[in-house]
C-alpha positions in Angstrom: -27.9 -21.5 39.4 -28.4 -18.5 41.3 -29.3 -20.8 44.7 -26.2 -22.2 44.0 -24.7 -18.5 44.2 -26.4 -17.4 47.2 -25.2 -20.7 48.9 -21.5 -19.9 48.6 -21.1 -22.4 46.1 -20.8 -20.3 43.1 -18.8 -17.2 42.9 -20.2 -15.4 39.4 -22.8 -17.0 37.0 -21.8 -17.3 33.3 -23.4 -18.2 29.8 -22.3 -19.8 26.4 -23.5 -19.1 22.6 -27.3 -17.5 23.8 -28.8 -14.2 22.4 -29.5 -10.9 24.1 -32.9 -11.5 24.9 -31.8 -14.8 26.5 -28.9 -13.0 28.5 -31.5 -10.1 29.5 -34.1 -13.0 30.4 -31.0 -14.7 32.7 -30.1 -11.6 33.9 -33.2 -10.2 35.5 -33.0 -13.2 37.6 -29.1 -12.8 38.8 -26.6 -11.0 37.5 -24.6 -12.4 34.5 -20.9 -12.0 34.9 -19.7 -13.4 31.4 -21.4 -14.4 28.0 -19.2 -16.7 25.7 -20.3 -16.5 22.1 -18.0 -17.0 19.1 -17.1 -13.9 17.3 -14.8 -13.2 15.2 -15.0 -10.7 11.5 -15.8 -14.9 10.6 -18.6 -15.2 12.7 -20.7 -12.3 13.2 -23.9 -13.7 14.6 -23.6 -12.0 18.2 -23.9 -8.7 16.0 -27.8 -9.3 15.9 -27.7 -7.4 19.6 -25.4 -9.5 22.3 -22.6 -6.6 22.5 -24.9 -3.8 23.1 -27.4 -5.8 25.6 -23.7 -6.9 27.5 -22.4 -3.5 27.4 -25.3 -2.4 28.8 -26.2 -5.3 31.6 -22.0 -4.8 32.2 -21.5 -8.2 31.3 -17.8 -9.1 29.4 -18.7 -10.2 26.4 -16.1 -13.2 25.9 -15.2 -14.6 22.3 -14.4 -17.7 21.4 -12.8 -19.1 18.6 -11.7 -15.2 17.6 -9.8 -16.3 14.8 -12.5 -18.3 13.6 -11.2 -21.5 14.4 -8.3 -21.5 12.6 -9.1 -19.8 9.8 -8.0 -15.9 10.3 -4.4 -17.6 10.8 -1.4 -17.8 9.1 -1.8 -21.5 7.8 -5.8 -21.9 7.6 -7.2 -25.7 8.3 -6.5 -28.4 5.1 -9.7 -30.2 6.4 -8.5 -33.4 4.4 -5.8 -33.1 6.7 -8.0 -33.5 10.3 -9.2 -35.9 11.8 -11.9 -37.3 11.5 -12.8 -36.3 15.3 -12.2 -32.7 14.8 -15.6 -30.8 15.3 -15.2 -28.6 12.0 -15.4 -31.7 9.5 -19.0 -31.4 10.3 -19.2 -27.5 10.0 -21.0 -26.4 6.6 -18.3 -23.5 6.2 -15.5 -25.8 6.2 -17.3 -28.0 3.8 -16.4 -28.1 -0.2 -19.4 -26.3 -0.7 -18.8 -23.2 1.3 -15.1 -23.9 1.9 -13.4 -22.2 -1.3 -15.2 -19.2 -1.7 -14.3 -18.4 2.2 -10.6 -19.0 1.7 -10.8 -16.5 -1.0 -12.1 -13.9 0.8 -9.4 -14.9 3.7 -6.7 -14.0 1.1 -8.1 -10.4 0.5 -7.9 -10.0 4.6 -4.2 -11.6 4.7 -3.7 -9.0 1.8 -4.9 -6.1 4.3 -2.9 -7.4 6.7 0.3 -7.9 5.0 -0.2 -4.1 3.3 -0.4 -2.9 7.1 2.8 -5.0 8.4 0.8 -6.9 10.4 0.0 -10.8 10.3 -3.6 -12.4 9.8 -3.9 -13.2 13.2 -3.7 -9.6 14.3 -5.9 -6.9 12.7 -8.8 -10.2 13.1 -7.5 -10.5 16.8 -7.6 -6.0 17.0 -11.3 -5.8 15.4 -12.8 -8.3 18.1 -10.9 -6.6 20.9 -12.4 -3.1 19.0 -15.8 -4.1 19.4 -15.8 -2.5 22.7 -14.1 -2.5 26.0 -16.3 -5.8 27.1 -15.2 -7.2 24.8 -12.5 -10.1 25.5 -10.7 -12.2 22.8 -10.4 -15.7 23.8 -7.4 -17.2 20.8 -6.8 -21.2 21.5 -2.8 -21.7 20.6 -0.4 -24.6 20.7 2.3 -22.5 20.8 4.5 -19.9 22.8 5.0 -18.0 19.7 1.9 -17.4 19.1 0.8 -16.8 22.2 3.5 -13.9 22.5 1.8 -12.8 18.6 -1.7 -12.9 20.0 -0.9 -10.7 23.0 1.2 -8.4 21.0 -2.5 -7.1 19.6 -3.0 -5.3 23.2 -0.1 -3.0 22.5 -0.3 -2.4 18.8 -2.2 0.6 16.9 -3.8 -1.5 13.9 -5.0 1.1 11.8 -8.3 1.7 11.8 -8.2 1.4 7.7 -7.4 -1.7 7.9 -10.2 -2.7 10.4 -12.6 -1.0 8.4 -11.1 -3.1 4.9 -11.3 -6.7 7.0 -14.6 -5.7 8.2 -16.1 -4.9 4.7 -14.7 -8.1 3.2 -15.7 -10.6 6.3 -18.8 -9.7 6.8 -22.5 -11.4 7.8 -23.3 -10.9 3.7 -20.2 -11.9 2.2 -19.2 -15.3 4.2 -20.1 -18.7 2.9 -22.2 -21.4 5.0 -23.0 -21.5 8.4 -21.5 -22.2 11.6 -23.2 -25.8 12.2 -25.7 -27.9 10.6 -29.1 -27.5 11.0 -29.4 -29.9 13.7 -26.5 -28.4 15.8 -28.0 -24.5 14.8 -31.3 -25.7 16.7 -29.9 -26.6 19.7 -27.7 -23.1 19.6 -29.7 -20.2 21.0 -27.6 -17.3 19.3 -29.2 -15.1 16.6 -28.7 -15.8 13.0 -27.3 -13.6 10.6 -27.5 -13.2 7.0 -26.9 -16.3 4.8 -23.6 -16.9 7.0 -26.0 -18.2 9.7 
């Protein structure tokens, strides 16, 4: 990858779901521009060192799926509901064994959210974006309405109670399941954390 940079044919080199000592190992051969990893207060795997080894190799730290694919939004996923080809069927936390116990702690977060005037979307939208300014929220929407509620985070002043209450509830010890199956987690080169995996 970094021939293809220094023959014109790449502007910046960039990485998906890989842990710090894989982005320090990458980038003592060229420069990483961008690491995508999915974080959210859902998924807190990168927390085993990717921030602080981007932050300090002044790489933007770029997370996917920041309200947990679905979940940290206003109408979380009826999985009976998806299709069959939708990737999160196959995800232990959306599975009936994880599933439940997940969307009560999603209730105690929507109850933070609601007590600071705020939706779900946005104090889980403000604590990614507060992990630090390398940090770059990347929320999928079918909508212009959302789109407008997802960029109305930049401008508002969540309070940091609130951050602090979503964090505490969401956290690596306190979620239920993993983010893939055991297969899919193999192939994955991001760190594991706690039982939320």
């Amino acid at each position: 990858m970094a021939e293809l940079v220094a023959a014109g044919k790449v502007r910046a080199l960039g990485l998906s779901e890989v842990s710090a000592a894989t982005l320090r190992r990458a980038h003592a051969v060229h420069p990483i521009a961008a690491l995508q990893n999915e974080y959210s207060l859902w998924s807190r795997n990168p927390e085993q060192g990717t921030p602080a080894a981007a932050r300090e190799l002044g790489v933007a730290l770029v997370a996917f799926s920041p309200l947990a694919r679905g979940f940290l939004t206003d109408a979380p996923p009826d999985v009976d509901a998806l299709p069959a080809s939708d990737i999160r069927r196959g995800m232990p936390r959306f599975g009936s064994a994880h599933y439940p116990a997940d969307l009560a702690l999603r209730h105690e977060v929507a109850r933070i959210a609601a007590d600071a005037g705020l939706t779900l979307p946005q104090p889980a939208l403000a604590w990614v974006v507060s992990r630090g300014p390398h940090v770059i929220a990347l929320p999928g929407t079918r909508s212009v309405t959302h789109l407008r509620e997802n960029l109305s985070v930049l401008d508002l002043d969540v309070p940091g109670e609130a951050l602090d209450a979503a964090d505490h509830v969401l956290d690596a010890t306190t979620v239920h399941g993993a983010r893939y199956d055991e297969s899919t987690l193999a192939e994955v080169d991001t760190e594991r954390c706690g039982r939320a995996g």
